[in-house]
C-alpha positions as CSV (number, residue, x, y, z in Angstrom):
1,X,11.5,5.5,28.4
2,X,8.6,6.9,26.9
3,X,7.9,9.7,24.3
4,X,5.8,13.1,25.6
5,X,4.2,14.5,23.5
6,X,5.0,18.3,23.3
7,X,5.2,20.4,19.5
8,X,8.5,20.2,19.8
9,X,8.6,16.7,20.3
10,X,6.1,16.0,18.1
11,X,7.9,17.7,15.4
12,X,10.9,15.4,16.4
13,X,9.1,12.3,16.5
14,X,8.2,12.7,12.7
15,X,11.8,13.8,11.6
16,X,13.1,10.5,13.3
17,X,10.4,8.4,11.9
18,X,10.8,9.7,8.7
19,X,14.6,9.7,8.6
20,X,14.6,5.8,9.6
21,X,14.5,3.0,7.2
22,X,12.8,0.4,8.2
23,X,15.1,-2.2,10.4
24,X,15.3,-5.8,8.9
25,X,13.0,-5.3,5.4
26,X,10.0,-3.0,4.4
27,X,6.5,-4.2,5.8
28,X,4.0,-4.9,3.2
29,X,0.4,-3.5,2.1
30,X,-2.5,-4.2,2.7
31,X,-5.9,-3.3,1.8
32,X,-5.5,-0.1,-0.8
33,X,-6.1,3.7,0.3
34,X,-9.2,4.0,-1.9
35,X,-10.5,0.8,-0.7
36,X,-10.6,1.8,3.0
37,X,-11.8,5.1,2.0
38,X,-15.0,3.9,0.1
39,X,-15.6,1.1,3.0
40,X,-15.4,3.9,5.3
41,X,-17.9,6.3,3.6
42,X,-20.1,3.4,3.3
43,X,-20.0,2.8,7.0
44,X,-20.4,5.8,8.1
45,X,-23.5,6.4,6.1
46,X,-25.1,3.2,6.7
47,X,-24.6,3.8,10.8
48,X,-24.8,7.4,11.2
49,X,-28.4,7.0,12.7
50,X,-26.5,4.4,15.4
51,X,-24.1,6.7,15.6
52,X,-26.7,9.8,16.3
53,X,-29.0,7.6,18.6
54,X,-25.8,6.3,20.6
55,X,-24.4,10.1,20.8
56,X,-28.0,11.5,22.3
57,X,-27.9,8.4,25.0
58,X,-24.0,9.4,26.1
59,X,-25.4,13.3,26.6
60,X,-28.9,12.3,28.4
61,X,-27.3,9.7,30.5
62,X,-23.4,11.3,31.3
63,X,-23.7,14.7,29.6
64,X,-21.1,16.4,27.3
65,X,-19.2,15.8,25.7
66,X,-20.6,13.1,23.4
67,X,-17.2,12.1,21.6
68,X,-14.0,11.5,22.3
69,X,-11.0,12.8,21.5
70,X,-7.3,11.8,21.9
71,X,-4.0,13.0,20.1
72,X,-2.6,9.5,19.2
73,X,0.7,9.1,16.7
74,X,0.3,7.8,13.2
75,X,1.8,6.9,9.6
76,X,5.5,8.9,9.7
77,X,4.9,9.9,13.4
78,X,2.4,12.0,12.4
79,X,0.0,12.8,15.3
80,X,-3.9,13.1,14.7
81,X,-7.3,13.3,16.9
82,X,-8.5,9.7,17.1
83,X,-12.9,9.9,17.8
84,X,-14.8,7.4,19.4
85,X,-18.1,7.8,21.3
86,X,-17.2,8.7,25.1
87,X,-17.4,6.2,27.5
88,X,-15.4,7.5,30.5
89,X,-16.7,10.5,32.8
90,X,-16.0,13.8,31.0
91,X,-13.0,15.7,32.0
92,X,-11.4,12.7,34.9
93,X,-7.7,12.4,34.4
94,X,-5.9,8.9,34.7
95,X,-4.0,6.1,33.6
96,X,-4.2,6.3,29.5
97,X,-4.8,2.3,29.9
98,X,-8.2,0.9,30.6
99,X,-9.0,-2.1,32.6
100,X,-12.6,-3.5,32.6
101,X,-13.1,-2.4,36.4
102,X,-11.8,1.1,35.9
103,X,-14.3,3.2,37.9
104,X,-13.7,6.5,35.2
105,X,-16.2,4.3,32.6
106,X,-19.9,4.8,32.5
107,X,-22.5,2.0,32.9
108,X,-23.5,2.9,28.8
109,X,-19.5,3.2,28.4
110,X,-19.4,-0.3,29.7
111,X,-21.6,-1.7,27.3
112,X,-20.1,0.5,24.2
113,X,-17.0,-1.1,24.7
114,X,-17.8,-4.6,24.8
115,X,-19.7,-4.6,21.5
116,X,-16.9,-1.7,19.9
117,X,-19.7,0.5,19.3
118,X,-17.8,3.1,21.3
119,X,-15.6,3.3,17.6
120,X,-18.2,4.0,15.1
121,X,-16.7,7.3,14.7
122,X,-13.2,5.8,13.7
123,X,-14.5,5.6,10.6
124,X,-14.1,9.4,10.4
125,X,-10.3,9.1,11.0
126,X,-10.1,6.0,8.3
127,X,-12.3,8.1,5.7
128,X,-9.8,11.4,6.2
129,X,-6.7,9.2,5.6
130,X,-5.5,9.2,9.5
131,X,-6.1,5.5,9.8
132,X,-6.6,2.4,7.7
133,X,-9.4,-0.4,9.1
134,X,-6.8,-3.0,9.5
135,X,-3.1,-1.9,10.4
136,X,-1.5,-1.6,13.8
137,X,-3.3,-0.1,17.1
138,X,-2.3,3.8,17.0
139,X,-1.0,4.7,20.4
140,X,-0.4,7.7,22.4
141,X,2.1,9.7,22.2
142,X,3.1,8.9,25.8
143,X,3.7,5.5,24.8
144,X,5.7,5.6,21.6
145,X,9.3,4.9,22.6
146,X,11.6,5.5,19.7
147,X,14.5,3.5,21.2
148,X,12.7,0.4,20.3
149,X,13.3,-0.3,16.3
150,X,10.0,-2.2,15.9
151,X,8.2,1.4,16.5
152,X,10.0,2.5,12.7
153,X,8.6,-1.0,11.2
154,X,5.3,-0.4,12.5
155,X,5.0,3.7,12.3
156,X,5.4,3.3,8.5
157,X,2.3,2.2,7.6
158,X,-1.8,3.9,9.0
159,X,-3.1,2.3,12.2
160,X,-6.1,0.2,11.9
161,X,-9.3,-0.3,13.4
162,X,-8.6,-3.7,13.8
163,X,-5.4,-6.2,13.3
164,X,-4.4,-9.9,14.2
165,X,-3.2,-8.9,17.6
166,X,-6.0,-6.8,18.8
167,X,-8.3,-10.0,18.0
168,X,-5.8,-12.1,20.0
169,X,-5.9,-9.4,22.7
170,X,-9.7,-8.6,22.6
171,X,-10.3,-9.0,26.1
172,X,-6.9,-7.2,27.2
173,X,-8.9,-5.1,28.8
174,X,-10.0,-7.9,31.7
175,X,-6.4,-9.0,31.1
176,X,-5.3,-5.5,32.5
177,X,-8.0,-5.8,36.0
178,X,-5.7,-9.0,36.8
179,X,-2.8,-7.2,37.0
180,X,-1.7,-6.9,41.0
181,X,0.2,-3.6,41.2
182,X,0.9,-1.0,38.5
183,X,-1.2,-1.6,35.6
184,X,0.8,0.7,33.4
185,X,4.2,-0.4,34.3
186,X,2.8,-4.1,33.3
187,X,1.6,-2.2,29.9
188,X,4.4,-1.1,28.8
189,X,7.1,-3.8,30.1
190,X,4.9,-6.5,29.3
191,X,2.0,-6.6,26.8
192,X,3.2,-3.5,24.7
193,X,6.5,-5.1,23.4
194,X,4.6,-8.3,23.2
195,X,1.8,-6.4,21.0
196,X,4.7,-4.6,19.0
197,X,6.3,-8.0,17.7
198,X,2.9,-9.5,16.5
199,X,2.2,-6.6,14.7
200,X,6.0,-6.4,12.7
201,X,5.4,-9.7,12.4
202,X,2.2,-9.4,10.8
203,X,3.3,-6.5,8.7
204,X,5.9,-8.0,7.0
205,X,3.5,-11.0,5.4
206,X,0.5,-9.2,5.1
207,X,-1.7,-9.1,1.9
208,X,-4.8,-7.5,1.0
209,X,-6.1,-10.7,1.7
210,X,-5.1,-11.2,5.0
211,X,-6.5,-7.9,5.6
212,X,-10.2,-9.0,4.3
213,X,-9.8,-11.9,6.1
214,X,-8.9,-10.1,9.4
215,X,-11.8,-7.7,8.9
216,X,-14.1,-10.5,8.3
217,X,-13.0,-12.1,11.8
218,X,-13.6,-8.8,13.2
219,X,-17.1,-8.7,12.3
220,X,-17.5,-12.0,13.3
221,X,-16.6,-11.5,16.7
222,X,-18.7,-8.0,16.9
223,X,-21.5,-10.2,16.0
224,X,-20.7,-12.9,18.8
225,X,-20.5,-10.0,21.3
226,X,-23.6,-8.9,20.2
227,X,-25.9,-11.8,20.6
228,X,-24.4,-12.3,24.1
């Protein structure tokens, strides 16, 4: 069963969350706040021309609007507006999964997503505190099922950017066009819960080390994609 989102259930979703220790043991930290908020500013100065020049080629090739926005469900069940740069067709309703031959993506979408330029403007949410650049995927609210105790473990810390299990999965996108039949029933029976161990798992060794050294992978892989 999944959680829709509603204000009501929204409200909800953050008394649970916050009224649930954590099952097992506490998860660990990472990378500190003021850390991922200077790295972030940085960022977002350095590529706010990319970002500019990137936004002006979504509008002259697919129109507005140039980002995108999505309520996803953060740190305490708190829900915030996650921005990328779009990449689908404005204003097309569908599966809230994305498989590399989805025919909502643009041809520029196509190539924003393969290098992850489409998430330049994540920085925004990591600079205002929303996210952290390495901690667990944030999902949508559709998505977040309560029943399961791993969401409490992993909805006590920001989302990142990046993590462990979205390197492992960085193609889960292709992984998603070989599914025969529902896409989204495979999501959420199959890769989701497998997605929500690695990250617990993850969370409960992780050190601001393993963090830096995650984000250095990261970039190493951006850079692979790049040169291809």
């Amino acid at each position: 069963m999944s959680f829709v989102l509603s204000n009501k259930s929204a409200n909800a979703m953050h008394a649970e969350v916050a009224s649930e220790s954590v099952a097992a043991q506490e998860v660990s930290s990472g990378i500190p706040r003021w850390a991922d908020a200077a790295i972030a500013a940085i960022g977002l100065i350095v590529t706010a021309p990319v970002i500019a020049a990137l936004a002006l080629a979504v509008a002259v090739s697919s129109g507005l609007p140039v980002f995108f926005r999505q309520k996803r469900v953060g740190q305490g069940g708190r829900m915030f507006d996650l921005y990328k740069l779009r990449t689908m067709k404005p204003s097309v309703e569908g599966p809230q999964i994305t498989s590399r031959d989805d025919a909502r993506i643009t041809s520029l979408g196509r190539f924003l997503r393969r290098t992850k330029l489409d998430e330049l403007p994540t920085l925004w949410n990591v600079l205002c505190g929303d996210m952290a650049l390495v901690g667990p995927r944030p999902e949508v609210p559709r998505y977040v099922n309560l029943d399961n105790p791993g969401w409490h473990a992993v909805l006590k810390v920001r989302p990142g950017i990046t993590d462990p299990v979205t390197l492992r999965l960085r193609n889960e996108e292709d992984l998603l066009a070989q599914v025969r039949g529902d896409s989204e029933e495979y999501y959420l029976n199959e890769l989701q819960p497998s997605k929500l161990k690695g990250y617990v798992a993850y969370l409960h060794e992780r050190t601001w080390r393993s963090d830096v050294r995650v984000l250095w992978q990261t970039l190493v892989e951006l850079g692979i994609k790049s040169g291809r």
